[in-house]
C-alpha positions in Angstrom: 77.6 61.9 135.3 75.2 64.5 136.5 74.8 67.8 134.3 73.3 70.9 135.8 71.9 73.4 133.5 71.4 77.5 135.7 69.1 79.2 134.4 68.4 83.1 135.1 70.2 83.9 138.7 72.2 80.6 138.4 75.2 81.6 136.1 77.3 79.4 138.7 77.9 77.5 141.0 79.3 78.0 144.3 79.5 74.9 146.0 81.3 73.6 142.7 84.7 72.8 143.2 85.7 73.5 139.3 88.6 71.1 137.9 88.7 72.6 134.2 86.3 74.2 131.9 85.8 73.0 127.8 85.0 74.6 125.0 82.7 73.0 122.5 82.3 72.9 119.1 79.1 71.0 118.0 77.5 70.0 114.8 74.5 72.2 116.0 76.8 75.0 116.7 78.2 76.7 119.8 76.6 75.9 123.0 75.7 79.2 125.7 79.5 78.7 126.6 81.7 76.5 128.0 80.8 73.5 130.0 82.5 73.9 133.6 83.2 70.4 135.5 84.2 70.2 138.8 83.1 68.4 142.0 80.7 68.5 144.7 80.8 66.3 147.6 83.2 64.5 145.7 81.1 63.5 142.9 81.8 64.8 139.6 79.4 67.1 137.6 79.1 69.4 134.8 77.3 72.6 134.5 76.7 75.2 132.0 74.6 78.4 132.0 71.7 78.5 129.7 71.9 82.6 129.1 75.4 82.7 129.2 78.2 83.2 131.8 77.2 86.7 131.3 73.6 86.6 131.0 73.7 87.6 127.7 71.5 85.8 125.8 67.5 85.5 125.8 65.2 82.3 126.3 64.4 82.6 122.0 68.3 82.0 121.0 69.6 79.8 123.3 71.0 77.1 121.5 69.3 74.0 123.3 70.7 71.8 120.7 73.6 72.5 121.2 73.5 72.3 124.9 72.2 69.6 125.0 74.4 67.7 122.7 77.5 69.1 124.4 76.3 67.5 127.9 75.9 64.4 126.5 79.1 63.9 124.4 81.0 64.8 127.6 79.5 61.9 129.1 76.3 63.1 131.0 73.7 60.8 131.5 71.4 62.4 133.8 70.7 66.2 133.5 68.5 69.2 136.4 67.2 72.4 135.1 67.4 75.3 137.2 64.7 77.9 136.0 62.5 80.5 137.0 58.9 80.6 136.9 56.1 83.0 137.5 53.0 81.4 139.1 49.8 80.8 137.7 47.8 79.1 140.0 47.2 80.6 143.4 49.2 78.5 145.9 52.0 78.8 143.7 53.9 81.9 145.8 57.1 83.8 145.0 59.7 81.7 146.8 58.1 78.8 146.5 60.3 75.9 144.6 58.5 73.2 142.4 59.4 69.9 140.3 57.2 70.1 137.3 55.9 66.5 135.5 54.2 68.3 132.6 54.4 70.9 130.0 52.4 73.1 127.5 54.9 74.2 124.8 53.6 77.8 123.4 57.2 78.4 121.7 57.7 78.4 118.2 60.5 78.8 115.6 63.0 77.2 117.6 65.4 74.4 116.5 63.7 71.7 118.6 64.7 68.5 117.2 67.5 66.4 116.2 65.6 64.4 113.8 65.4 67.1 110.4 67.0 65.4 108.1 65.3 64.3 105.0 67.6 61.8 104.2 66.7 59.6 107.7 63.6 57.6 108.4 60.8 59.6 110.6 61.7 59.2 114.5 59.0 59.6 116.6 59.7 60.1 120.6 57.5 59.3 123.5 56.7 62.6 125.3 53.9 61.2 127.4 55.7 62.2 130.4 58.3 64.5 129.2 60.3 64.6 132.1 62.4 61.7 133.8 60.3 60.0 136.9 63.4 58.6 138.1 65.0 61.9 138.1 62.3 63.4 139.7 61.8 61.1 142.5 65.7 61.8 143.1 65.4 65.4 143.3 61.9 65.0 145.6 64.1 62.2 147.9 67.1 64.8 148.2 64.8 67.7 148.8 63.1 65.9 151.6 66.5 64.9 152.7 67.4 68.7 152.8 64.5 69.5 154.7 63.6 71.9 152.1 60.0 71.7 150.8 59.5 70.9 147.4 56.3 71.0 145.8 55.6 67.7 144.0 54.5 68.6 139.9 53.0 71.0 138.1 52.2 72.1 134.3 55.0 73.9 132.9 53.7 76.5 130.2 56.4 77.0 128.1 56.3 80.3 126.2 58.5 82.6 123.4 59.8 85.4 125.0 61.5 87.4 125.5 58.9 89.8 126.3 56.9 88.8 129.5 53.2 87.8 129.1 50.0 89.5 129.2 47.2 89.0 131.6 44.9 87.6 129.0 47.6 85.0 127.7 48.3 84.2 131.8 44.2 83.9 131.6 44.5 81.3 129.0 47.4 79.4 129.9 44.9 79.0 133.0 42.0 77.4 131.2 44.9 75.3 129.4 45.8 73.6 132.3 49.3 75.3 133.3 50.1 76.2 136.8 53.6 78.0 135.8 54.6 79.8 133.0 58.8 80.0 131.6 60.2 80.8 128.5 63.0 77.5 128.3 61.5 74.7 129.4 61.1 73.3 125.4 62.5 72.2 123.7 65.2 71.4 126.1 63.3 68.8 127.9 62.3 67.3 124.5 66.0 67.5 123.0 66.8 65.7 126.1 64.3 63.0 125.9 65.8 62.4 122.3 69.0 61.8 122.9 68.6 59.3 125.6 69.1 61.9 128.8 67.7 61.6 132.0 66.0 64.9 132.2 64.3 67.0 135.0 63.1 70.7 136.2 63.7 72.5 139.6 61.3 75.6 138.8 61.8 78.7 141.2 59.1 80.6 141.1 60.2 84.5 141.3 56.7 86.1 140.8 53.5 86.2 140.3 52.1 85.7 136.7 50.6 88.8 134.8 47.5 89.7 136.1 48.2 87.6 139.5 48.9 88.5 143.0 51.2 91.7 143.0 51.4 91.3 139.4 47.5 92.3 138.7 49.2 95.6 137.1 52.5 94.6 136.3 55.5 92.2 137.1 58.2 94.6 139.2 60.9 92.7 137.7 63.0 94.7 140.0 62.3 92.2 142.7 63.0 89.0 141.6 66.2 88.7 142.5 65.6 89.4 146.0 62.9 86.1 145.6 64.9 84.2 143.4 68.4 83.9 145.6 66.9 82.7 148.7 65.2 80.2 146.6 68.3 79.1 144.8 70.5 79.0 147.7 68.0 76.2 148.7 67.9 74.3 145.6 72.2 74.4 145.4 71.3 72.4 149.2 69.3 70.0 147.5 71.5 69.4 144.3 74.6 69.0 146.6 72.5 65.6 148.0 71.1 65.0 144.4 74.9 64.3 143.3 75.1 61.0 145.7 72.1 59.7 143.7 73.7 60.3 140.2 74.0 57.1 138.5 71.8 54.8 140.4 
């Protein structure tokens, strides 16, 4: 099954025909809220919201463990992030939609692994390309099927929040190597990764980055949503297609 996970501007779905909704309970604790399942195109899917139904709660205490955990004991196999980005590198407008393939992880004091317990053997993961290349080449074959124009990877600088980021940390990021910077990319793709999942990114990009573009004095968050739900209206095309390719 296919599990989509909305990030900020995608608290739901409306080209999901919703059969029920659960409410977990997980070792990790409770997920942002309940997983909603329903249909499109006939295929069944799951989604949650990352903040909340409500928006209510920030990129540093999301519980990613326990989303994550919650998606797969329901049975998903395959899981798409929805998130929003601001760009770093200069072709990388507001508007503009990407499918990262790499990611600089600038968070800290997160829960970000399964594998804490002293009484278990040391489990390393593979993270040399932390998201899915199947799953990417899925969402890039029903993007092109949608006619919509996806832009094919990018570094994903992952950072705390949930303050936004200075010019001089955007500046750095830079020399790091990142073309986008969002605060929830880890260590969901990583919690993913060790528990099995099929894990990808759609990254919207609502803004510049601090210091960038319009940003150069400040990000007018007051305009991101006009950006972001053009942008998203596009990607819900694209993950109406992505569906027919779940399981394959």
């Amino acid at each position: 099954m296919l599990a989509i996970i909305g990030g900020t501007g995608l608290a739901q779905l409306s080209n999901l025909e919703i059969t029920h909704r659960q409410v977990m309970r997980t070792p990790y604790g409770e997920p942002s809220g309940a997983l909603t399942f329903g249909l499109i195109n006939q295929h069944e899917v799951m989604f949650i919201a990352r903040h909340g139904y409500g928006h209510t709660i920030p990129p540093h205490l999301v519980n990613y463990r326990a989303n994550m955990w919650a998606l797969q004991n329901q049975g998903a196999k395959r899981v798409v992030s929805v998130a929003s980005v601001g760009g770093i590198r200069s072709d990388l407008l507001p508007g503009m939609i990407v499918v990262p393939d790499q990611i600089l992880d600038y968070t800290h004091s997160r829960a970000y692994t399964y594998f804490d317990a002293r009484d278990k053997l040391v489990t390393h993961i593979d993270f040399t390309h932390p998201y899915s290349l199947s799953m990417r080449s899925q969402i890039l074959e029903a993007a092109k099927q949608a006619k919509e124009k996806f832009l094919d990877g990018g570094v994903y600088a992952a950072t705390q929040g949930p303050r936004l980021e200075t010019a001089a940390e955007i500046n750095r990021y830079e020399r790091d190597g990142a073309d986008m910077v969002g605060m929830t990319g880890m260590p969901e793709a990583a919690l993913a990764r060790e528990l099995g999942l099929s894990y990808a990114a759609i990254a919207v990009v609502v803004n510049h980055a601090a210091g960038r573009g319009d940003s150069r004095d400040g990000v007018h968050i007051e305009t991101v949503g006009a950006v972001a739900q053009p942008a998203l209206t596009r990607v819900k095309k694209v993950l109406e297609l992505l569906v027919e390719c779940d399981g394959e």
